[in-house]
C-alpha positions as CSV (number, residue, x, y, z in Angstrom):
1,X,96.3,108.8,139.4
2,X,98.5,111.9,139.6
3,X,100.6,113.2,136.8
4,X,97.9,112.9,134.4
5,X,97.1,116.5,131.9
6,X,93.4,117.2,131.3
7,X,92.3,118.1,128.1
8,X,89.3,120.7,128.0
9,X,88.9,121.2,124.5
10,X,89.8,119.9,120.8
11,X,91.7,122.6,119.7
12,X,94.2,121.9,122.2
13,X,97.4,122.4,121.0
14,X,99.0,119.8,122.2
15,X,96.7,117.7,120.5
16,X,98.4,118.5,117.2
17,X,100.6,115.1,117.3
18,X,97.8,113.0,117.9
19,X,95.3,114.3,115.0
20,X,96.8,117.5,113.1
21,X,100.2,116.2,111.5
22,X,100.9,114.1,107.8
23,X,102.6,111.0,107.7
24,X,105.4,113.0,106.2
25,X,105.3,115.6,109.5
26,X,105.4,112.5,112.1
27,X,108.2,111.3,110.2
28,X,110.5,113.9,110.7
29,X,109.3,115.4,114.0
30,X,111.6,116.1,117.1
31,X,115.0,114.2,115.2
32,X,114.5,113.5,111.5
33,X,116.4,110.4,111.9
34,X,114.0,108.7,113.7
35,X,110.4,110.5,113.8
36,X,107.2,109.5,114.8
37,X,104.3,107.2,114.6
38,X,101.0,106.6,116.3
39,X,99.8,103.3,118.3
40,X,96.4,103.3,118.4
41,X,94.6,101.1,121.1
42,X,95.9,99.5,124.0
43,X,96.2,96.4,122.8
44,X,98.4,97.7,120.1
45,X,100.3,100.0,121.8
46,X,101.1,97.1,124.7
47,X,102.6,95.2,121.5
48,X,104.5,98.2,120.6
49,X,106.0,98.7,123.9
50,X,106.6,94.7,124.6
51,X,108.5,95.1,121.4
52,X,110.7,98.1,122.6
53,X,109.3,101.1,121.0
54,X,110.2,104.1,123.1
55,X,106.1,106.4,123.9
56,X,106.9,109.9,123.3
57,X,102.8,110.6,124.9
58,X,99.7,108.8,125.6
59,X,96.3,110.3,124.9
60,X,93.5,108.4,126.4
61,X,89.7,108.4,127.0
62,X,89.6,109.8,130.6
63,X,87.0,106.4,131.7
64,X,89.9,103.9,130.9
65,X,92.8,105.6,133.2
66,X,92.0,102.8,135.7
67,X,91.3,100.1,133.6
68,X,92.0,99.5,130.2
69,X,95.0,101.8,129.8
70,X,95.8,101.6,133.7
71,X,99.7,99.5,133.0
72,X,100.4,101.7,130.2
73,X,100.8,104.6,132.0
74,X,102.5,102.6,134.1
75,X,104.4,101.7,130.9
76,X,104.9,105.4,130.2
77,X,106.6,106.9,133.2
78,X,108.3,110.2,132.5
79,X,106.1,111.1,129.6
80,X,102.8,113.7,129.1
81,X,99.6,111.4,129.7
82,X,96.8,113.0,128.3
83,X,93.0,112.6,129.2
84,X,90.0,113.7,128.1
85,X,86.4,113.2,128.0
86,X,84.9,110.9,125.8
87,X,82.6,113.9,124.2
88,X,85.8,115.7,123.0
89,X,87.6,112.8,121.8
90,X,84.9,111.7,119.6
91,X,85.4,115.5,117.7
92,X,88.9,113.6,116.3
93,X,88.0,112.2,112.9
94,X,88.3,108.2,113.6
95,X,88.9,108.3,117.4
96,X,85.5,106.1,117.9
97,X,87.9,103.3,116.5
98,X,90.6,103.9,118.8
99,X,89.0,101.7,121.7
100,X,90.1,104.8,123.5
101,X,93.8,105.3,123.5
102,X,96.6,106.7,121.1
103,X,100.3,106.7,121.8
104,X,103.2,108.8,120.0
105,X,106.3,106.8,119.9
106,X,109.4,107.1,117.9
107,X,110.1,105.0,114.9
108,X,112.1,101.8,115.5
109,X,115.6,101.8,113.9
110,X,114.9,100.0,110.2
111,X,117.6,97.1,110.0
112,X,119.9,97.2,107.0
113,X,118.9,94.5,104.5
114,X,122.1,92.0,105.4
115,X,120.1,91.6,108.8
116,X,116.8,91.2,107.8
117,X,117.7,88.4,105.2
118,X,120.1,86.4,107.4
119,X,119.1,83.0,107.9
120,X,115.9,83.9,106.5
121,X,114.0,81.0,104.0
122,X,110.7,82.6,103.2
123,X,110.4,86.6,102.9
124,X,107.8,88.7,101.3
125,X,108.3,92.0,98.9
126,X,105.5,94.6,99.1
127,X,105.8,96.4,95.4
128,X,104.2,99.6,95.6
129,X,101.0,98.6,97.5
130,X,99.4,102.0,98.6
131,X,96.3,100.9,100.7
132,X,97.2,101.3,104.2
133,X,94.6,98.3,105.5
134,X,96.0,96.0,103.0
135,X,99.6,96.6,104.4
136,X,98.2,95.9,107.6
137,X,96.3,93.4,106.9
138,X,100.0,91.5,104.9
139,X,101.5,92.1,108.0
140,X,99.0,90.6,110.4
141,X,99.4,87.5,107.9
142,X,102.9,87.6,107.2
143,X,103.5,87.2,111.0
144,X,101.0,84.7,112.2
145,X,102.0,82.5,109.2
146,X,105.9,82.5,110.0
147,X,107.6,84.9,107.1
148,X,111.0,85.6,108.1
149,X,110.8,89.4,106.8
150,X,108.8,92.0,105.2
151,X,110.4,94.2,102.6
152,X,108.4,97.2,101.4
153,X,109.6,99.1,98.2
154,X,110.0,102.7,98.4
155,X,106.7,103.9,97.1
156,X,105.0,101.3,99.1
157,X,102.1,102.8,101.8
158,X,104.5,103.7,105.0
159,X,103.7,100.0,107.4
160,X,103.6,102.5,110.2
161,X,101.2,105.2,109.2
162,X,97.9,105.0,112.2
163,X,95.6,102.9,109.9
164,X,98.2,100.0,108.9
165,X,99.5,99.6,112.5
166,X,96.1,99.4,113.4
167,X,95.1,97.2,111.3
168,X,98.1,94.7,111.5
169,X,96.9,94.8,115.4
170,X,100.3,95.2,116.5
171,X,102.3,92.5,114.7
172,X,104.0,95.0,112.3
173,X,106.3,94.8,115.7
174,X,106.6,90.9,116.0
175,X,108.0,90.3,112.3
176,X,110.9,92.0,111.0
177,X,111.0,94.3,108.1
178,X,112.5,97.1,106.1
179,X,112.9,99.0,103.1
180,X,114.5,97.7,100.2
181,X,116.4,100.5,98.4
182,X,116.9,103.5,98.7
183,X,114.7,104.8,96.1
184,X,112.3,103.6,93.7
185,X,114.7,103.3,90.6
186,X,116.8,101.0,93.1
187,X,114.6,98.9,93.1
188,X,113.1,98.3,89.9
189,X,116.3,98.4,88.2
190,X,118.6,96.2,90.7
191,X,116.1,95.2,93.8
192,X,115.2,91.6,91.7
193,X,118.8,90.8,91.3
194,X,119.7,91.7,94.6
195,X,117.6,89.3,96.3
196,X,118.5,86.4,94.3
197,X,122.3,87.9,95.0
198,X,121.3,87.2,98.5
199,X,120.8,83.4,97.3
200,X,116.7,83.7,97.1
201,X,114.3,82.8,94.7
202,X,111.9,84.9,93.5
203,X,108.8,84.4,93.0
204,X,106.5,87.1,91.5
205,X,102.8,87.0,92.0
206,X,101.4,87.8,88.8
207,X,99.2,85.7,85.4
208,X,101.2,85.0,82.4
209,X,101.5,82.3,79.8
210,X,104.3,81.4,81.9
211,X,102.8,81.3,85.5
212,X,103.3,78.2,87.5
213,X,100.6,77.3,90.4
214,X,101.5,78.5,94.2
215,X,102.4,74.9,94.7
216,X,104.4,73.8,92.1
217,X,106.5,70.9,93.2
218,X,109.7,72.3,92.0
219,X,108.9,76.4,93.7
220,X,108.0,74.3,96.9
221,X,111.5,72.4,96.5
222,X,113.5,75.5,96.5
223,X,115.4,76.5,99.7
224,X,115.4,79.7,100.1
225,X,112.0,81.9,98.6
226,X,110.8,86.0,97.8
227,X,107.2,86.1,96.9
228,X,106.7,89.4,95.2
229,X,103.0,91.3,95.6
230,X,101.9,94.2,93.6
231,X,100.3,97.6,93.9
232,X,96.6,97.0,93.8
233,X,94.7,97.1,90.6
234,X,97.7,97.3,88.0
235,X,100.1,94.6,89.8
236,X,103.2,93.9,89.4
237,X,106.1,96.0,86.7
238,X,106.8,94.3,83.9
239,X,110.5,94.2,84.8
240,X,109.8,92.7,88.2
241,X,107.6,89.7,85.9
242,X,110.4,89.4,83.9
243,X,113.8,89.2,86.1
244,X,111.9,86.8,88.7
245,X,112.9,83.1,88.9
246,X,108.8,82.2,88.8
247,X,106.1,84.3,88.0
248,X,103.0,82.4,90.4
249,X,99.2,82.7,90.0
250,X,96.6,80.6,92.7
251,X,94.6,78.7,91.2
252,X,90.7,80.0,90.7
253,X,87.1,79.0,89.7
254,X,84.1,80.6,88.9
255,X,85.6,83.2,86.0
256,X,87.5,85.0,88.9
257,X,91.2,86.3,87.6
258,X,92.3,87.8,91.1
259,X,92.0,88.3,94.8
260,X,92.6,91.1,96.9
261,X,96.3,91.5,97.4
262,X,96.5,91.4,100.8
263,X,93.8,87.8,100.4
264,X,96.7,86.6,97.8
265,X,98.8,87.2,100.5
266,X,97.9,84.9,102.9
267,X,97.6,82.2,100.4
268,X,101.0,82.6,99.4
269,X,102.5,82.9,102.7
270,X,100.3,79.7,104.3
271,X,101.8,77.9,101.4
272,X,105.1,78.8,100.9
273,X,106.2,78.8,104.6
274,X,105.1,74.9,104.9
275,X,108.3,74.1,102.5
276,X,109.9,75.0,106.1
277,X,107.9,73.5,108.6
278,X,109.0,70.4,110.6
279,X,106.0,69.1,112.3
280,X,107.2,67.2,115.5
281,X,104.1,65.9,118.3
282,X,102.7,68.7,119.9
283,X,105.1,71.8,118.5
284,X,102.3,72.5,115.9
285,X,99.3,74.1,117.2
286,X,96.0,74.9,115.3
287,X,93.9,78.0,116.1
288,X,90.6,79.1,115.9
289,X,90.2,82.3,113.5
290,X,89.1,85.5,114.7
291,X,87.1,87.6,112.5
292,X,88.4,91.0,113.5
């Protein structure tokens, strides 16, 4: 396959978007107002582009160019395709994970918050969660599970740094999402408020004296719904507890007072989204879990 740029060694410059930048650096490469981020395998990076991200360059294991990665390229007319041996790729700290590709592309345009919450019923807020594979993994649930939108709060774990769009395996792309305010005082001093503004509910994931179970008759009644999660090991702020609608807990056994967040998650999501579904004979399908 012509048109394809050899790489001989690890130090190669124009390996520096791939491995050598921050998250802060890839976000305001080339045109600050949109930047970069990494796709990492193909299956990911065929998500990406099926969802209309625009490749900036493709790095890939030199075995894979006519197999694995072969429509990619295809995909990627008009940009540097980079190869290179499997020995030197393996010298870039986590490439074994990669299943042998990595693709720079700019960052989608984040909808304003009017767009994401139109005609939306069940959306969840990310307070301040700053694992990357619990993001990911939130997403991966938030979409298979049918939540309308994802809103992240400014000091939440960027959704598009490597690991989380890894880890969401591409569905960070299939469910819409944004940022809500502009900075973290926004939203900790309005960002409750502004959702029920928007007519929802809120609903914060957290144990009080006053928490009701995930499905409480009268939460699952309500028409329009923000489940709030918080930052691992503290939760949620007090004043997001206190200006929600319901403070929620799920039920436990055993002398267990948590989950993981991005575990609470699905929970929340696979039980709040049912106040919305109509079942009709054969719409609903049931599938298999995949470990991975």
């Amino acid at each position: 396959m012509s048109g394809i740029i050899r790489i001989e060694e690890l130090g190669d410059p124009r390996l520096d978007l791939f491995v050598r930048l921050t998250g802060a650096q890839l976000r305001s490469k080339l045109e600050p107002e949109k930047g970069v981020f990494i796709a990492e395998s193909p299956t990911v990076i065929e998500v990406a582009l099926d969802s209309g991200c625009e490749p900036i360059a493709l790095l890939t294991d030199e075995r894979l160019i006519n197999g694995a990665v072969e429509k990619i390229i295809k995909r990627c007319e008009g940009v540097p395709i980079y190869s290179a041996k499997k020995e030197i790729l393996e010298g870039i700290t986590g490439f074994a994970l990669t299943r042998g590709a990595l693709c720079a592309m700019r960052r989608p345009r984040m909808p304003e918050l009017s767009e994401l919450l139109e005609g939306a019923r069940t959306v969840a807020v990310l307070e301040n969660i700053a694992d990357s594979t619990n993001i990911g993994a939130i997403f991966r649930s938030a979409a298979a599970l049918g939540v309308d939108a994802v809103l992240v709060t400014p000091d939440c774990c960027d959704p598009l740094c490597r690991r989380a769009v890894r880890v969401s395996m591409g569905t960070i792309f299939r469910v819409p999402w944004g940022v809500i305010g502009e900075s973290q005082a926004d939203w900790r001093e309005g960002g409750v408020k502004l959702l029920q503004s928007y007519g929802f509910k809120t609903a914060a994931m957290a144990l009080n004296e006053n928490s009701v179970n995930i499905d409480d008759p009268t939460l699952m009644s309500e028409d329009k719904v923000a489940v709030i999660l918080g930052t691992e090991g503290t939760g949620l702020a007090k004043s997001t507890i206190e200006n929600s609608d319901y403070t929620v807990m799920i039920p436990m056994q055993n002398e267990v007072d948590s989950l993981n967040v991005a575990a609470a998650g699905v929970i929340a999501f696979w039980q709040l989204v049912r106040r919305k579904w109509k079942v009709e004979s054969g719409k609903l399908k049931v599938w298999g879990l995949r470990l991975a």
